[in-house]
N, C-alpha and C positions, 0 to 999 in steps of 0.2 A: 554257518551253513552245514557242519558236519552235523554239530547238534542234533539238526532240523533233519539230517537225513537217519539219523538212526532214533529221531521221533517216527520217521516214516518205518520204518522197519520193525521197529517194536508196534506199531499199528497193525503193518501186514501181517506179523505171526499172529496177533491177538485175536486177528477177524478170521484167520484161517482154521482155528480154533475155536473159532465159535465164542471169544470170553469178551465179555464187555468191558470195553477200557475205562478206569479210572483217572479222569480228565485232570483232578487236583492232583492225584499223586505223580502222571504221568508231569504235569506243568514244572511238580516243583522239579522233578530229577533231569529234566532235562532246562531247567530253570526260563522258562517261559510262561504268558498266560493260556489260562485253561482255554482261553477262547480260542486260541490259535491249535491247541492240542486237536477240538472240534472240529477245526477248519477242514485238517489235513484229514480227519478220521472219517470227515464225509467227500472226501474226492479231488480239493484243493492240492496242487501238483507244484503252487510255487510259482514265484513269475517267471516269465518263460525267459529265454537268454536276448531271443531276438522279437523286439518291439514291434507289433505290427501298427505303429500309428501311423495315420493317416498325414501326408504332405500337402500343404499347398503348390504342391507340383503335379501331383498326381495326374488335375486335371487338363496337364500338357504333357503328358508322360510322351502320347505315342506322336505330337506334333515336333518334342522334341529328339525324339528318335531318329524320325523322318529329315528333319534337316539336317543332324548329324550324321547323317548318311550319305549326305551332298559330298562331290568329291572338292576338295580340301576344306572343305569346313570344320570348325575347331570350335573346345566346348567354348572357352570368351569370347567370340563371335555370334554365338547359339546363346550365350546368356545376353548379350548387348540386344539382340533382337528380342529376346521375352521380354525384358527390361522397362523397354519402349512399349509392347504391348500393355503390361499390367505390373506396376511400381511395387506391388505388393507380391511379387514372389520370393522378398528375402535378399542374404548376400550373394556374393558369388561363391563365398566360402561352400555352402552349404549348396549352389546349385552343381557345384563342381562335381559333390559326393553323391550325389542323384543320378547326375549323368555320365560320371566316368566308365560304367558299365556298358552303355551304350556306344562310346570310342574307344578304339583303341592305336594307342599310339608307338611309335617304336623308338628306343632310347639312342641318341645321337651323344658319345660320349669324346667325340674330337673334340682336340682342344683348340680354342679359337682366342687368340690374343685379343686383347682391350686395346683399342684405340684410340687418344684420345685429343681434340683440336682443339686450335686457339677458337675466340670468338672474334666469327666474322671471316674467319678463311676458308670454310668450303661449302661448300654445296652438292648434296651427291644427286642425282636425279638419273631414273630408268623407266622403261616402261614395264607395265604390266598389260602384257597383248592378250587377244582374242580371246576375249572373256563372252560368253556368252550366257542372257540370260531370258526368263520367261516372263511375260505378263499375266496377270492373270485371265486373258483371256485366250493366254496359249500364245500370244506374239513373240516370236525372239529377238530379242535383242542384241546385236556383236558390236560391240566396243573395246576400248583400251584404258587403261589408265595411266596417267603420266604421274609419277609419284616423284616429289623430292623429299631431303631432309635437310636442314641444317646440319651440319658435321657438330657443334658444340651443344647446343639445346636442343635437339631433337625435332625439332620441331618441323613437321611433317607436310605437306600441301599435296592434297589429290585431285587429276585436275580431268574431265571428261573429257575424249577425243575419239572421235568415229575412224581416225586414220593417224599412223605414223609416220609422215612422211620429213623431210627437214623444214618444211613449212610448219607444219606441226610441234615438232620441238621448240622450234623458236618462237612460236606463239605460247605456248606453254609455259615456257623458261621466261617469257617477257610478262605475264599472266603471273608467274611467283613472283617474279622481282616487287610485280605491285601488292603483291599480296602482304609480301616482310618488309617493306616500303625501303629498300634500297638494294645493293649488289654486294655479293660475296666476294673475296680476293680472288679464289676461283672453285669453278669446278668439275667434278667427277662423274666418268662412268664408263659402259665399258664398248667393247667395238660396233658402237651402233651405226647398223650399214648406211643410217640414211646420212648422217655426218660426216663417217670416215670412211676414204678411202682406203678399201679391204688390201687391194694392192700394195700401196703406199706404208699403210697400216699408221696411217696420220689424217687429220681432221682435213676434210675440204675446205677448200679457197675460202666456200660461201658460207659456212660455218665459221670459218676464221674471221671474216669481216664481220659474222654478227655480234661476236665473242668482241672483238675490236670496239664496235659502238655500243655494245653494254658496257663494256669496262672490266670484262671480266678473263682472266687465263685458264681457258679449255685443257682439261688432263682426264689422262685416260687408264683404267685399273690395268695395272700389271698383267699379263696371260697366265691364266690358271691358278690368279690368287685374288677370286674372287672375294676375300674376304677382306681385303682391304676397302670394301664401299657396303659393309655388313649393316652399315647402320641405315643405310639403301635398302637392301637386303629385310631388316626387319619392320622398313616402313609396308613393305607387297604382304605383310606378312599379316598386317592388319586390314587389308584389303581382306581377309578370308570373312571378315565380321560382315562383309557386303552378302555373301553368298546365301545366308537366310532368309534373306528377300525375296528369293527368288518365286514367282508367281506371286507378289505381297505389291506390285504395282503393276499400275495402267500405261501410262505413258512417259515419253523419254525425260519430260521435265519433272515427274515425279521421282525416276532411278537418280537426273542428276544430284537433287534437292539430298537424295537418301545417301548419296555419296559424299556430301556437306555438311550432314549431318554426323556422320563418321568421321570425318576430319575434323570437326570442331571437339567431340567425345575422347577420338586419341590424344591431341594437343593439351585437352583438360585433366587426364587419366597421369596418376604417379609413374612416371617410367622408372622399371626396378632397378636400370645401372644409374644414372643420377639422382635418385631419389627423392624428386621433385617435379612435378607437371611440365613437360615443356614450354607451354605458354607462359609461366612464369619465367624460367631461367631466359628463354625469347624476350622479355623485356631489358634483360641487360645486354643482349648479345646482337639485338637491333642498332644499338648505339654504337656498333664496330663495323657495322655494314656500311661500304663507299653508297655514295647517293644517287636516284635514277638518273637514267640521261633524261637530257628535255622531250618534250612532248610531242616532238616531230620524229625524232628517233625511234621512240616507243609506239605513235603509231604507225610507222613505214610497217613493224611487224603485224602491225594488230588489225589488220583492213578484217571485216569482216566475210570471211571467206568462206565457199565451201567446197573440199576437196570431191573428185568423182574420177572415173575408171573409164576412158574410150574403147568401145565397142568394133569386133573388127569392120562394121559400117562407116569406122570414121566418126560417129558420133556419140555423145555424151545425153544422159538424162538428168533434167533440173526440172522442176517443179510442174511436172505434166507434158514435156516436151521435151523434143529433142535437136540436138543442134550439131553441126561439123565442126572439125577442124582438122587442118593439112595431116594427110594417111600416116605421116611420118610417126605422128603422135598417136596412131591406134596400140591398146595394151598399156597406154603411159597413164599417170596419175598427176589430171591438172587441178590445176586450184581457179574456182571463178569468184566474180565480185558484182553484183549488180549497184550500179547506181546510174541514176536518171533514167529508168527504163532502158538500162543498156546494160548488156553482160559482157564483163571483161573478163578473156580467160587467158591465165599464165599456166607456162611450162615454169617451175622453177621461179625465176622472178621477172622473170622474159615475157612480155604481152605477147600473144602470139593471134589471137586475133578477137575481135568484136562483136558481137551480133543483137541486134536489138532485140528486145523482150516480146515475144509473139505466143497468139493461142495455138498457131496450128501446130500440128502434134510431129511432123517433121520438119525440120527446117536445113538445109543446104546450100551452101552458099557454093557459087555457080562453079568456082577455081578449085575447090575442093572434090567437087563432086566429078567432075571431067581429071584430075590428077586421077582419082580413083581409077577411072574408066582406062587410061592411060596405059595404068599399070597391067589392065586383064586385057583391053584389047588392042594388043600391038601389031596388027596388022594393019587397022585402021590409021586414016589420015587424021591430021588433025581438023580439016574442016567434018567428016566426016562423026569424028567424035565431037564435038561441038553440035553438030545436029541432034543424034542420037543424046546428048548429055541436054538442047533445048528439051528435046520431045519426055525424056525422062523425067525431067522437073516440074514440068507443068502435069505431068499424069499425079505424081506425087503431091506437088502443092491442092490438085485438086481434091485427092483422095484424103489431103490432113487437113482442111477445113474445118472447124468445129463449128 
């Protein structure tokens, strides 16, 4: 390269001088061919340092931009969604170097101990709340995820849930047990208000018995170290590969399907502390897992349920209509069940009351709607409110007709 630069230089004074260079003699002194001496003499500058070739990324340059701009979105997350699109843009090696200009990220150099478990004793499980996302027709979508891990094989289950409530959990937790097709020794997480009492600062009764008929011993991470359920911790962490999606589907069955499809990808993918796919080391770590309860037990949790919010009317909305239940339960989060044309609705796991499945678009049942009255008009008698509570229902049944 020096050579070649003071080939250049003995050029430039020659031209500036007006003398015409001697191609052989200039080739042999600086011991190259003549042809190259020409090259330089008419303009040629040398390769340049930086390459401008053209990527097979280019033509997602500013789609990848955009999603990494999503808040917590990560470039492995951002390359799993192109991935899916179009098989042919390459490793990840190489998409990394593409798009590391476009994130940036901030170095976390605490030091976090390795942890590491037998196979078949724990289970770490948390949620990942209020996630919200976009369809592409602008729809939002708010959900949660329930994430577990295997403490030994990593082995990860993400599970879709409109609500957190302890109904939720335990559907969830009975939802993985079928998944790894048996029960851990026990497991982990941290003060989740809807299991433990904050008080207490210990698992409720009705957590307790369900931990009881699984089989399994309820424990809870230490305060303020979180890092003891880290391997929790880095399953939410592949949740961010969700966030590319975002406006990339239509309806809720296709966000689930896309959440499934990410848990099958983590479970298959090298995890770099054990150095092996989860779902492999998962085939030895299954055979340490105690067995499910029977099938009565499993489904006492698994009614197919759907949790909803009462309104301070007293009533709840399910599938075009609306229905009562006792004022007590306005602001509370029940959980109902249809079957035989009838909806049954729980407080917790308490029926609390019944109503058949109707079109018209309010429904009230007599005892509820006069408690209501009750409460605002306490001057009134009770035959009095009883009138006023006949004459109110029938304006209303008439007006929710369909």
């Amino acid at each position: 390269m020096k050579k070649l630069n003071k080939l250049k230089q003995e050029l430039m004074i020659l031209k500036t001088q007006n003398i015409k260079p001697n191609y052989s003699e200039l080739a042999r002194l600086h011991n190259c061919d003549r042809r190259t001496v020409n090259k330089y003499d008419n303009g040629y500058k040398g390769k340049p340092k930086n390459r401008n070739k053209e990527s097979k990324l280019d033509k997602y340059k500013e789609d990848i931009k955009t999603k990494l701009e999503l808040p917590g979105s990560t470039i492995k997350g951002t390359y799993e969604y192109f991935k899916e699109i179009d098989n042919n843009i390459g490793n990840y090696s190489n998409f990394y170097k593409y798009s590391k200009e476009f994130k940036t990220n901030k170095n976390n150099n605490k030091f976090h101990p390795r942890y590491e478990t037998e196979y078949g004793k724990q289970l770490q499980f948390d949620w990942k709340e209020d996630i919200k996302m976009f369809s592409k027709s602008g729809k939002i979508f708010e959900f949660n995820i329930f994430s577990s891990t295997l403490s030994a094989s990593r082995l990860h289950v993400f599970i879709y849930s409109k609500y957190k409530t302890r109904l939720d959990v335990e559907r969830c937790l009975v939802k993985t047990f079928q998944y790894i097709g048996g029960v851990p020794e026990e497991t982990l997480t941290d003060n989740m208000s809807s299991i433990v009492d904050v008080k207490k600062k210990e698992f409720n009764k009705e957590f307790i018995m369900f931990s009881k008929d699984m089989g399994f011993i309820p424990k809870k991470c230490k305060p303020r170290h979180a890092y003891t359920k880290g391997k929790g911790e880095s399953c939410n962490r592949f949740l961010s590969w969700l966030i590319p999606y975002n406006g990339e589907f239509e309806t809720e069955e296709e966000l689930i399907n896309i959440i499934k499809e990410i848990k099958l990808k983590v479970n298959r993918q090298t995890n770099e502390t054990i150095g092996v796919p989860p779902i492999m080391l998962f085939q030895k770590e299954k055979e340490y897992l105690k067995p499910l309860p029977n099938n009565k037990i499993l489904n006492s949790y698994l009614y197919d349920t759907v949790t909803i919010k009462v309104s301070n009317e007293s009533l709840f909305y399910y599938k075009g209509s609306k229905y009562s239940v006792p004022i007590k339960f306005i602001n509370h989060t029940l959980s109902l069940r249809e079957e035989n044309n009838k909806l049954y609705v729980y407080y917790n796991k308490d029926l609390i009351t019944i109503h058949e499945i109707s079109n018209k678009y309010i429904n009230y049942k007599k005892e509820h709607y006069e408690e209501g009255l009750t409460r605002i008009l306490i001057n009134k008698t009770s035959e009095e409110i009883d009138e006023i509570s006949r004459k109110n229902l029938e304006l209303i049944n008439k007006l929710s007709e369909v």
